[in-house]
C-alpha positions in Angstrom: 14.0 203.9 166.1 13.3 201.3 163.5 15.3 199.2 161.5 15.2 198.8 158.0 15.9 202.2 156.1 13.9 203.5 153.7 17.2 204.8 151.8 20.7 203.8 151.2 23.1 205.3 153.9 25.7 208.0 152.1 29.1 208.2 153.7 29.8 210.4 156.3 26.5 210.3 158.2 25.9 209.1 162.1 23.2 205.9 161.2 22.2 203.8 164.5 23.0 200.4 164.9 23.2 197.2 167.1 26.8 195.8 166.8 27.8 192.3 167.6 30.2 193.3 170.5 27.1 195.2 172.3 24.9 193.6 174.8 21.7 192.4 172.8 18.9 195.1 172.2 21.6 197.8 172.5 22.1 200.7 169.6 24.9 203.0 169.2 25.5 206.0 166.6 27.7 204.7 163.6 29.1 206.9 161.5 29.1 205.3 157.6 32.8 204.9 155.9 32.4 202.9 153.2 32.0 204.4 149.7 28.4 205.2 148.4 29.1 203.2 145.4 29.1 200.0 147.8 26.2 201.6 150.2 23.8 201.6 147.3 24.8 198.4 145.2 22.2 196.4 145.3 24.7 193.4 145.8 25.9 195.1 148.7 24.2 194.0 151.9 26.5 195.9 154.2 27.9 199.0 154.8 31.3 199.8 156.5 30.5 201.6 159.9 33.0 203.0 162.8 31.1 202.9 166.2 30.5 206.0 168.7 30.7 206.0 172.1 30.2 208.3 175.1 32.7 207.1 176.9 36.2 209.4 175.8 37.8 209.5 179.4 39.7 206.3 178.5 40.7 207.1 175.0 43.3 204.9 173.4 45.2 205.2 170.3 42.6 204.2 167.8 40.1 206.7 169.0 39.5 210.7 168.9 37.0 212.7 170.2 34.2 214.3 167.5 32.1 217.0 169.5 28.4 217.4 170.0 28.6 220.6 168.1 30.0 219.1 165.4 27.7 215.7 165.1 24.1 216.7 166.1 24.6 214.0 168.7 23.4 215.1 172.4 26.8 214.4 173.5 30.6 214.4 172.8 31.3 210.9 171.0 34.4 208.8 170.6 34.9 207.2 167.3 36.3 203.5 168.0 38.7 203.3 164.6 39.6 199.7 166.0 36.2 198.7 166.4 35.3 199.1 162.5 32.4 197.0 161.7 30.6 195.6 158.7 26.6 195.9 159.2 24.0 194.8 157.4 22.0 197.3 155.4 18.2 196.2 156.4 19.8 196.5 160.3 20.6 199.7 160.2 18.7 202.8 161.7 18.1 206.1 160.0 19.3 208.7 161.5 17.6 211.2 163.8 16.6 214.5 162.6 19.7 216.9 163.3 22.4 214.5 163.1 24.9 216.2 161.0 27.6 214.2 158.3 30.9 213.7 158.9 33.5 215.4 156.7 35.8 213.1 154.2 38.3 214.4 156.4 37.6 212.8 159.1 36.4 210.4 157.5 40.1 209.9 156.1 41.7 210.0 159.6 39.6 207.2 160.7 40.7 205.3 158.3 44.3 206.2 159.4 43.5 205.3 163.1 42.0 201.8 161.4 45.7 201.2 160.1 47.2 202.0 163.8 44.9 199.5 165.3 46.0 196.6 162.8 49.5 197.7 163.6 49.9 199.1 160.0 52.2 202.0 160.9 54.7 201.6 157.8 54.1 203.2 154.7 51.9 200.8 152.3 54.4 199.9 148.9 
């Protein structure tokens, strides 16, 4: 695994990535939430990601559980809704043959989870 992608990321799809709360050298799965319009702006350096983990014994409120089966991943993964991150396009890591999108769906709940973990739990006016 290399950085710098050949192509803009698309929404939905598990990238790799080495995030800023990680010890150095290490790369997680990321799935992509930001819109394509900002993935593939060519003023757009970054691209919204929501980290994986292996870890889902400890889940807390900002996290749910997406299955091997469903990802492509080797195993089960937690998506970290509190941990969103912003990553810079030419850092991120193309993903592995077999990886498989995630739907707007969940997508959509993530975003919900993102809200918990700010303490947004009000309807927005």
């Amino acid at each position: 695994m290399t950085p710098t992608a050949a192509r803009n990321p698309v929404r939905g799809e598990i990238w790799w990535a080495e995030l800023p709360f990680d010890p150095s050298g290490k790369k997680r799965p990321v799935i992509i939430v930001s819109p394509d319009t900002r993935n593939s702006h060519p003023r757009s350096g970054s691209v919204l990601v929501v980290p994986l983990s292996t870890s889902i014994q400890n889940q807390g409120p900002s996290q749910f559980v997406l299955r091997s089966g469903e990802t492509g991943l080797r195993e089960d993964s937690a998506a970290w809704a509190g941990n969103i991150s912003a990553v810079s396009r030419e850092k991120l890591i193309e993903p592995i043959p077999g990886h498989r999108p995630i739907s707007n769906f969940q997508i959509c709940r993530l975003a919900s989870l993102v809200r918990l973990a700010m303490g947004c739990l009000e309807a927005p006016n």
